[in-house]
KOLZA-83578 format. One line per field, with one value per residue (C-alpha): residue number from 1; residue in three letters; x, y, z. Coordinates in Angstrom, 1 decimal. Layout:
residues N
n NUM ... $
res Ala ... $
X X ... $
Y Y ... $
Z Z ... $
This chain:
residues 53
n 1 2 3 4 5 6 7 8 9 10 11 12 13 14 15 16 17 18 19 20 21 22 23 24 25 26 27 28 29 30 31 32 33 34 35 36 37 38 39 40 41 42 43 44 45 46 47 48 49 50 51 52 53 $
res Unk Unk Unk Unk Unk Unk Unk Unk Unk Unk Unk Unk Unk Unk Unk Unk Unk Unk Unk Unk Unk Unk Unk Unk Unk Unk Unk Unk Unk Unk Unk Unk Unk Unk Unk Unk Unk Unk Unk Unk Unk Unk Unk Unk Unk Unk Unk Unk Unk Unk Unk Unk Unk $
X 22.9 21.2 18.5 18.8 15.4 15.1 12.6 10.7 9.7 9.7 7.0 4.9 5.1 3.7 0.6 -0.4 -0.1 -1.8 -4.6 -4.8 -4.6 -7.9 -10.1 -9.4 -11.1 -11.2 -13.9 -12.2 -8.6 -9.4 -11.1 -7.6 -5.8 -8.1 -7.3 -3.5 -3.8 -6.0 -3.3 -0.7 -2.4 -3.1 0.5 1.6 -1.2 0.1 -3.2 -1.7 -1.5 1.3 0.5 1.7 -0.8 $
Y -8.1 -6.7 -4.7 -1.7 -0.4 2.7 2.7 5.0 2.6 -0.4 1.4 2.5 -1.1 -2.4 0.4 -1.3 -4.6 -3.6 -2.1 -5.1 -7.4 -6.1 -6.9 -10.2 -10.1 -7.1 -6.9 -5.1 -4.1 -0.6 -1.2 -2.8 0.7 2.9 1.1 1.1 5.2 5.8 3.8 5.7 8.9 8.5 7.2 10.9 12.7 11.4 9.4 6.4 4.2 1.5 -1.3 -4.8 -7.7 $
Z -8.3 -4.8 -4.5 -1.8 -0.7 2.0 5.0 3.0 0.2 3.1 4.7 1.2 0.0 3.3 3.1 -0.2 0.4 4.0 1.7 -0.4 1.4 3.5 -0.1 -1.4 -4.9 -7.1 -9.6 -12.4 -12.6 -12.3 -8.5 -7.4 -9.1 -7.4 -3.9 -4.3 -5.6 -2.4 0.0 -1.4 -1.4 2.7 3.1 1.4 3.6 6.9 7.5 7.9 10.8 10.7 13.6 13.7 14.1 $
């Protein structure tokens, strides 16, 4: 069975894993919830900045 994704959800996925990737350890589980809600609330604001390293 395949798996289709969209550049849409391409482009969210690599905001959080961007975002997470930035803080190694999370405390608590809700620190790591509150920095994939904030990713994703940037990424739906138009904040975000994609570049490639």
């Amino acid at each position: 069975k395949a798996i289709y994704t969209t550049n849409a959800v391409e482009s969210l996925n690599s905001v959080i894993r961007a975002a997470t990737k930035r803080r190694k350890l999370f405390p608590n589980d809700d620190s790591a919830r509150k920095v994939v809600y904030l990713a994703i609330e940037q990424y739906a604001s138009g904040e975000v900045i994609l570049s490639r390293v």
